[in-house]
N, C-alpha and C positions, 0 to 999 in steps of 0.2 A: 498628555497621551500615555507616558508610560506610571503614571497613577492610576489608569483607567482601565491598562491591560491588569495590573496587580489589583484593582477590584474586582474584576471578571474569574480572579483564580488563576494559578499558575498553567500553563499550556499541559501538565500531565492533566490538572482535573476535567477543562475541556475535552482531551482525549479521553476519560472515560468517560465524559458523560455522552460525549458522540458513539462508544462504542454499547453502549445499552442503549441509547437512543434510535441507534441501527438495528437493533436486534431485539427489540422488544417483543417482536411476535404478533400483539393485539392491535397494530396500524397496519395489517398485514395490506388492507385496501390502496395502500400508497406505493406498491409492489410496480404500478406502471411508472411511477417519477424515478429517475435517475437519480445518485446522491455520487459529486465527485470525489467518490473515495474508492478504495480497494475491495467491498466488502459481495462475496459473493451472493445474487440472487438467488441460489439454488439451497441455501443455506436455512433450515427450520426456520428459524428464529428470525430472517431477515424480514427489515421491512421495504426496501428502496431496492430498484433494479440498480447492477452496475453498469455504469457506461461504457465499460470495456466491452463486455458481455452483448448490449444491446450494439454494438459496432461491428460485431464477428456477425450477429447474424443479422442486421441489414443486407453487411457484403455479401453473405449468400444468396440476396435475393436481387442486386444490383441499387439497392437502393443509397441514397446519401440520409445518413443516419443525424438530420437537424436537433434533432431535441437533446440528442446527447454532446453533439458536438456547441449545441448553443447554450449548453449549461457548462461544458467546461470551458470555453471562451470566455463565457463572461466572468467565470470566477475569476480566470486564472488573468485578465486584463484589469480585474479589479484588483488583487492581493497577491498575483504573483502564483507560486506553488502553494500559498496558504493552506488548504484543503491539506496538501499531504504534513504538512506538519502539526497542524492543530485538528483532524479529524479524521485521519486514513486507522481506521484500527489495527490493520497489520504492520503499519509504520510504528504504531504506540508497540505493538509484540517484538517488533525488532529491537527496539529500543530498552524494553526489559530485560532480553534475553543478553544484550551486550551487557549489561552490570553482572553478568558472572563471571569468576574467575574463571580467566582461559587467558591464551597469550592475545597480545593485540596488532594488531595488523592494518597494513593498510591497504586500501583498493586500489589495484591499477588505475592509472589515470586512461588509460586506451577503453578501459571495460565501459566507461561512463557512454559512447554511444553504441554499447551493445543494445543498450532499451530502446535507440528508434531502428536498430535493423529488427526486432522484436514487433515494435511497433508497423512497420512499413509490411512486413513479410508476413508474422503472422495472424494479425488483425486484420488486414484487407487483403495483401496480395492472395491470398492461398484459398479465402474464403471464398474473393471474387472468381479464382483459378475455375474451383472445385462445385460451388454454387450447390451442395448436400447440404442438407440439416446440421449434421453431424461428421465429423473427419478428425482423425489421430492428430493431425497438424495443425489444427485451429487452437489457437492460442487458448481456449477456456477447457482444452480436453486437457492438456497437463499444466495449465495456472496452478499454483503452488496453494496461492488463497482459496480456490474451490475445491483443493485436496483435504484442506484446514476445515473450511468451514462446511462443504455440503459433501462429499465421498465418506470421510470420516463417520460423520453423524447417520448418512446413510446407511455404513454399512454395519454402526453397532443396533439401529432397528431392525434391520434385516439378522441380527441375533439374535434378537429379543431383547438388548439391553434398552432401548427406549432412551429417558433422555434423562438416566439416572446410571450412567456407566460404569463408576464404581462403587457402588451395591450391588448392581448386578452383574458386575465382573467377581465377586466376592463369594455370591451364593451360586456361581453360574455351574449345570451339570456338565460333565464331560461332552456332552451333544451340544451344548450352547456354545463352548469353546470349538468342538468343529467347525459348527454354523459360524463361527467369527471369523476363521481364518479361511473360508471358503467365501464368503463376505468381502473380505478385503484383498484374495486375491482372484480376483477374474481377471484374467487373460497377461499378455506382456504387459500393457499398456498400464495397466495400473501400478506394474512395480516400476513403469520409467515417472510416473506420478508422485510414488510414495518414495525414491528415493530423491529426484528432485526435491523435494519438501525436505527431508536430510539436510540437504548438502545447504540448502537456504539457511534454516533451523542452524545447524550447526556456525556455519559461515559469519550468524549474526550475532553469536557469542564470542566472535573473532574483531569484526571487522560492520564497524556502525554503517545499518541500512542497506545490508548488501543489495536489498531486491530491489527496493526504490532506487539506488544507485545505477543496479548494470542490466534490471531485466524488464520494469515494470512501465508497459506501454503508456498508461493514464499519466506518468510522470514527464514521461517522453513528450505528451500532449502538451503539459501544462506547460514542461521547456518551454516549447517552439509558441506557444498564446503569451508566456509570462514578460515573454522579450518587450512586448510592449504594456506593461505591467504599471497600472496607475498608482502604486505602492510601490516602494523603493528604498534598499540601505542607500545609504551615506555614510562615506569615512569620513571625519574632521579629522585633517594630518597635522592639526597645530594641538588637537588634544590625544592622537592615537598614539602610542608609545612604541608601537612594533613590538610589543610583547609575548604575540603570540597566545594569548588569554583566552580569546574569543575561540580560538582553534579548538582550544580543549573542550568549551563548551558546546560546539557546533556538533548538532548532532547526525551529520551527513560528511563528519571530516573535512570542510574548508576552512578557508584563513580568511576569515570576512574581513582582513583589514588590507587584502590587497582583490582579495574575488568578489565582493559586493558586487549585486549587482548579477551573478554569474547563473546562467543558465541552472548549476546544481543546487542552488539556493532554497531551501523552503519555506523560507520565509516565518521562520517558529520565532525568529526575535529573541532569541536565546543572547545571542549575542550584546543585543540591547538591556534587555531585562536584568540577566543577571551580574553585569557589570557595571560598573560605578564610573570609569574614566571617563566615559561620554563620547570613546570613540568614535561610536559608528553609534547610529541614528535610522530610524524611518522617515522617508519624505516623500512628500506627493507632489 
């Protein structure tokens, strides 16, 4: 098996190929199927609705949201978190952004279930509350991923830069740079948006995956499905050495040779792949 994941290419090449693969633009017709990962609908380039997204507005309409909930079920009772380690594209940005020099830090371990009071309050509770199209509180008005991939984009069209932003941030007239910063700021809302997106951004040159860690509801889902996850680590304590190895490698900060197994897990195999001792293992 693990010959078969090192034929497939290392989990970074998978992540980009899911993240062009999401964003290609010309499948735009597959915009009704769900993909469990991060990647927002509202986004140019996207191809697949998020499930988060299609969850917020079911709740508005009292509906139980099957199609989204029966795609992250099954994934996540077949592989676990897999999804967010080998195809969430804001998880691959996190991940980038952590290889730069800054200090390094580590996550509260209390913050880990901020993402299901995230998940619980503002994915359903609020939406169900409030039953609008549209409300300040709904988890996809300040999502940090749809500041990234659809606000952004949106508001350098609405400049005129189109989808070529540093050319025409280079040649842009003085009225084009008004039009930008009237663009990206409407109203309060946008700057509790645009600094969210900061504090994430910044946080993940600190401290691996902060958003998948402490905010990010789809993650919170896969938790609570993954418990009964037909894929699974294994420690062998006759070949694990307690070294602490795997920690370093882990790209959500666990020590897989005592947490296997653990709700924060994503299942990237990092742990197995890039280590020789034979610790810790996949098993079904």
């Amino acid at each position: 098996m693990r010959a078969m994941v090192r034929w497939l290419g290392r989990r970074r090449n998978v992540q980009i190929a899911s993240l062009l693969a999401m964003n290609s633009f010309f499948l735009q017709s597959l915009r009704v199927v769900c993909v469990p990962a991060m990647n927002c609908y509202m986004c140019p380039l996207s191809v697949f609705a998020c499930p988060i997204g299609v969850m917020v507005q079911m709740s508005t309409v009292v509906a139980v949201p099957l199609l989204a909930l029966g795609i992250v079920g099954l994934v996540a009772a077949g592989a676990g978190r897999f999804a967010c380690g080998w195809i969430c594209p804001f998880g691959l940005m996190q991940e980038w952004i952590y290889k730069l020099r800054a200090p390094k830090l580590s996550l509260p371990k209390a913050l880990r279930f901020a993402r299901y009071a995230v998940l619980a309050v503002f994915v359903f509770a609020v939406p169900l509350y409030y039953q609008a199209k549209e409300h300040p509180l709904y988890f996809c008005s300040w999502c940090p991923v749809g500041t990234l991939e659809a606000a952004i984009p949106d508001g350098l069209a609405k400049a005129g830069m189109g989808l070529k932003p540093v050319a025409a941030f280079l040649n842009a007239s003085p009225a084009q740079f008004r039009m930008a910063v009237d663009a990206f700021s409407v109203g309060p809302m946008m700057w509790v948006k645009w600094g969210l997106l900061a504090v994430v951004l910044l946080s993940a040159a600190m401290v691996k995956r902060p958003f998948c860690r402490a905010i990010c509801p789809l993650g919170a889902l896969f938790s609570l499905f993954g418990r009964f996850s037909w894929l699974q680590l294994k420690v062998n304590r006759e070949r694990c050495r307690a070294c602490n190895a795997c920690k370093k490698v882990c790209p959500v900060d666990l020590e897989p040779s005592t947490e296997a197994g653990s709700a924060e897990c994503i299942t990237c195999l990092d742990c197995w792949t890039e280590l020789k001792c034979g610790g810790i293992k996949p098993s079904v």
